[in-house]
C-alpha positions as CSV (number, residue, x, y, z in Angstrom):
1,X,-7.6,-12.9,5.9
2,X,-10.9,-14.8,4.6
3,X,-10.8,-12.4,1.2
4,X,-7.8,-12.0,-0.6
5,X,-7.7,-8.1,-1.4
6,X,-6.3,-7.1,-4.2
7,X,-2.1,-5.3,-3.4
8,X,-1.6,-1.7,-4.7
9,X,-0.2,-1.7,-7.7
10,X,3.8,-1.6,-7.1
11,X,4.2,0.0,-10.4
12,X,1.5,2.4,-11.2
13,X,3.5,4.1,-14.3
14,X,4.9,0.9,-15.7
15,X,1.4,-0.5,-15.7
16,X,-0.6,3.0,-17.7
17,X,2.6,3.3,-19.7
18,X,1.7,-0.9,-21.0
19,X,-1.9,-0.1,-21.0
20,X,-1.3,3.0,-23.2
21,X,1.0,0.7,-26.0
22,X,-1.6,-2.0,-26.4
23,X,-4.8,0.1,-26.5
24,X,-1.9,2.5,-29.0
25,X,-1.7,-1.7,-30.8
26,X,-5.6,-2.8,-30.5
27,X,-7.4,0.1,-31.0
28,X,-6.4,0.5,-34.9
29,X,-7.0,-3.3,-35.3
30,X,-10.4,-3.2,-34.0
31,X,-11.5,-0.3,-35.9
32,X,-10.3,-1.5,-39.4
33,X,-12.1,-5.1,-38.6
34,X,-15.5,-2.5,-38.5
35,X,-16.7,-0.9,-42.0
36,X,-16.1,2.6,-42.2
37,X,-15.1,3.0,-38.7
38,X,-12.3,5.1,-39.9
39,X,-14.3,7.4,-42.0
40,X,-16.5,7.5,-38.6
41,X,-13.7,9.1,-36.6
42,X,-12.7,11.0,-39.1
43,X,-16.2,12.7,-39.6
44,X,-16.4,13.0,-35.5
45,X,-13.2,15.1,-35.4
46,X,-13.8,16.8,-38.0
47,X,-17.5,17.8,-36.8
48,X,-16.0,19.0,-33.3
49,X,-13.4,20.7,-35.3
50,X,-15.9,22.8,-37.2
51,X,-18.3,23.3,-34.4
52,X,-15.4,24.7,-32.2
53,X,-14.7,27.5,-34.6
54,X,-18.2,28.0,-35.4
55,X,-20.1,31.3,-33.8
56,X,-21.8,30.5,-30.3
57,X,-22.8,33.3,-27.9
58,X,-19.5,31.8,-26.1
59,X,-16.3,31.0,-28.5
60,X,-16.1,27.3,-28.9
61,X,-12.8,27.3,-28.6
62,X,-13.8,28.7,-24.5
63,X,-16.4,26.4,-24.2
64,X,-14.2,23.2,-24.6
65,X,-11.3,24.8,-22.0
66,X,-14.3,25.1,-19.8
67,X,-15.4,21.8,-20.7
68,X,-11.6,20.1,-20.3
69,X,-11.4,22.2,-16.9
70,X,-14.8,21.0,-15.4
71,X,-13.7,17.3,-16.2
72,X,-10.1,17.8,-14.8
73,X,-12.0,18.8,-11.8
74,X,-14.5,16.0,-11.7
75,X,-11.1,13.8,-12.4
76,X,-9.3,14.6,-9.1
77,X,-12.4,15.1,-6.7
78,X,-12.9,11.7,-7.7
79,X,-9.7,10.6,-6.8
80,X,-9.6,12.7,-3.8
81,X,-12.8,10.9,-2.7
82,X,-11.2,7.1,-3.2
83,X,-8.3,7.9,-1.7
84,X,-9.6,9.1,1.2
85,X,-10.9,5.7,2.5
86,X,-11.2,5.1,6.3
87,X,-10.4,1.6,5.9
88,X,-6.9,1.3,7.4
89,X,-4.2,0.1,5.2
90,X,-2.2,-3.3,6.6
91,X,1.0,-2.1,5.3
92,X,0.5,0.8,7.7
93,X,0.5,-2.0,10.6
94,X,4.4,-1.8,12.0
95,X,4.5,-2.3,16.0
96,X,2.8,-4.4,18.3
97,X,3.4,-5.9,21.7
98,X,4.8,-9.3,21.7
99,X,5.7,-11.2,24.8
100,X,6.1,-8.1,27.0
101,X,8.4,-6.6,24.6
102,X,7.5,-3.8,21.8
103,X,8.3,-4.8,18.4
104,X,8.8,-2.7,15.4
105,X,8.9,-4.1,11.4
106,X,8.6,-2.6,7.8
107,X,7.5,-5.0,5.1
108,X,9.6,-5.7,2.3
109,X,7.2,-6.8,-0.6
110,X,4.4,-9.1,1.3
111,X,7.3,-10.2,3.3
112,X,7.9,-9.0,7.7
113,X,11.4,-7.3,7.3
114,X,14.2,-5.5,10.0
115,X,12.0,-7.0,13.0
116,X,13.3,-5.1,16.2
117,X,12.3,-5.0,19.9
118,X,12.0,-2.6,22.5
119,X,11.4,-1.6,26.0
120,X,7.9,-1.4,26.4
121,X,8.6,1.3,29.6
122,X,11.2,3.9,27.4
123,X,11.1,2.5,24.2
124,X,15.4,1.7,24.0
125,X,16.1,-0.9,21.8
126,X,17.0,-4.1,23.6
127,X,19.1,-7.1,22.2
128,X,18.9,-10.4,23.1
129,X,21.5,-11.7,25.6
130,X,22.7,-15.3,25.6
131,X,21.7,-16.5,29.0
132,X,22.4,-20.4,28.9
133,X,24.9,-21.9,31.1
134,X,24.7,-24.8,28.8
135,X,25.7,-24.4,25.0
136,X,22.8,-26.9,23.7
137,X,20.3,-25.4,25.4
138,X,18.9,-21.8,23.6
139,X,18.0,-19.1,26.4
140,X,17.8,-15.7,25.4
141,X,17.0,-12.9,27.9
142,X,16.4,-9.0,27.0
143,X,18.1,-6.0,29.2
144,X,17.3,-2.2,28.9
145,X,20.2,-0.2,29.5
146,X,18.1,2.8,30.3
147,X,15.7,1.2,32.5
148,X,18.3,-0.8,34.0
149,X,15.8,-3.8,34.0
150,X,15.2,-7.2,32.9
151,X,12.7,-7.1,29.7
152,X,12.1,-10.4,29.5
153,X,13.5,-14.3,29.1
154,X,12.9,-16.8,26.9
155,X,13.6,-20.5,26.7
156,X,14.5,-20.6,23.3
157,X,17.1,-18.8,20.2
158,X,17.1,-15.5,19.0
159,X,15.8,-16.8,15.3
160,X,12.9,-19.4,17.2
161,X,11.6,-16.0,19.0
162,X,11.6,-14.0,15.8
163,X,10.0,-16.4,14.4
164,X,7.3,-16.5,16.6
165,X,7.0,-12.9,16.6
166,X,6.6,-12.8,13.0
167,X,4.2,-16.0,12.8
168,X,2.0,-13.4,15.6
169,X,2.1,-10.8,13.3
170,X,1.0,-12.8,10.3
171,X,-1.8,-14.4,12.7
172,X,-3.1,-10.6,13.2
173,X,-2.9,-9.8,9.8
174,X,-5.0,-12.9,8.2
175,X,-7.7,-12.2,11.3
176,X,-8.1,-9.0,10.6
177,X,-6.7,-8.1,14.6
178,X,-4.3,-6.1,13.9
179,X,-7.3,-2.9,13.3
180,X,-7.4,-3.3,16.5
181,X,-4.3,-2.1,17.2
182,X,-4.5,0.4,14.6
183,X,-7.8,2.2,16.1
184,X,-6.4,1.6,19.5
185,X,-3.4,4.4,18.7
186,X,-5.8,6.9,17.0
């Protein structure tokens, strides 16, 4: 990817549940560092306070649920609205068509995890078969038992072709090619 995007946050309570200590830590230091800041919030309070409880042609008291329930509104519409972005998320990227065989993987972290072919005709699972006659030379070849066909040979191990796989997946993730894929199966 030419711009590094900035990961969901993995641990979205941890992080509000820090943020709340240290502004709960900063937030007295700052305001005793400014004169009469104190006295400030003190008279703010205390003028809301007053002005809740004093005689409108609507309770104050009403007009600040109405007030807490428009925001609480305004709140989640706004988080409605930037959650529903139509940019695709990467982590949503899990199959793709490798070397004539269908592979499937869930991340783990930033990390390519329980990579797993299958049969690009029925969608079994296939294994890879050692097909060498010779012990030091790698040939690996894939059989679907449904299909009762040959998926595929490769002149190399099982770990070289994973490898590979997971090298082409990385590829399509830094070059953007795997929305390709994505808005070819919507």
């Amino acid at each position: 990817m030419s711009k590094k995007q900035a990961s969901p946050d993995p641990h979205p309570i941890r992080t509000n549940i820090i943020g709340s200590l240290v502004a709960a830590i900063v937030t007295p230091l700052i305001v005793s560092l400014i004169p009469g800041a104190w006295s400030f919030l003190a008279k703010c309070v205390t003028s809301f306070y007053l002005w809740s409880i004093s005689d409108h042609s609507i309770s104050g008291w009403m007009m600040t649920v109405f007030m807490l329930c428009a925001a609480l509104v305004l709140f989640i519409g706004l988080k409605l609205l930037r959650g529903t972005s139509s940019k695709p998320d990467w982590r949503g990227y899990i199959t793709d068509e490798f070397f004539g065989l269908i592979w499937h993987w869930n991340y783990y972290g930033h990390d390519i995890a329980s990579l797993a072919c299958f049969c690009p005709k029925c969608s079994m699972q296939v294994n890879p078969q050692n097909r060498s006659s010779f012990t030091a030379v790698d040939r690996i070849g894939f059989y679907c038992e449904h299909c009762e066909q040959d998926r595929g040979e490769f002149e190399e191990s099982w770990e070289d072709l994973e490898n590979k796989v997971i090298r082409s997946i990385q590829r399509k993730l830094r070059t953007n090619e795997w929305q390709l894929r994505a808005a070819s199966e919507d």
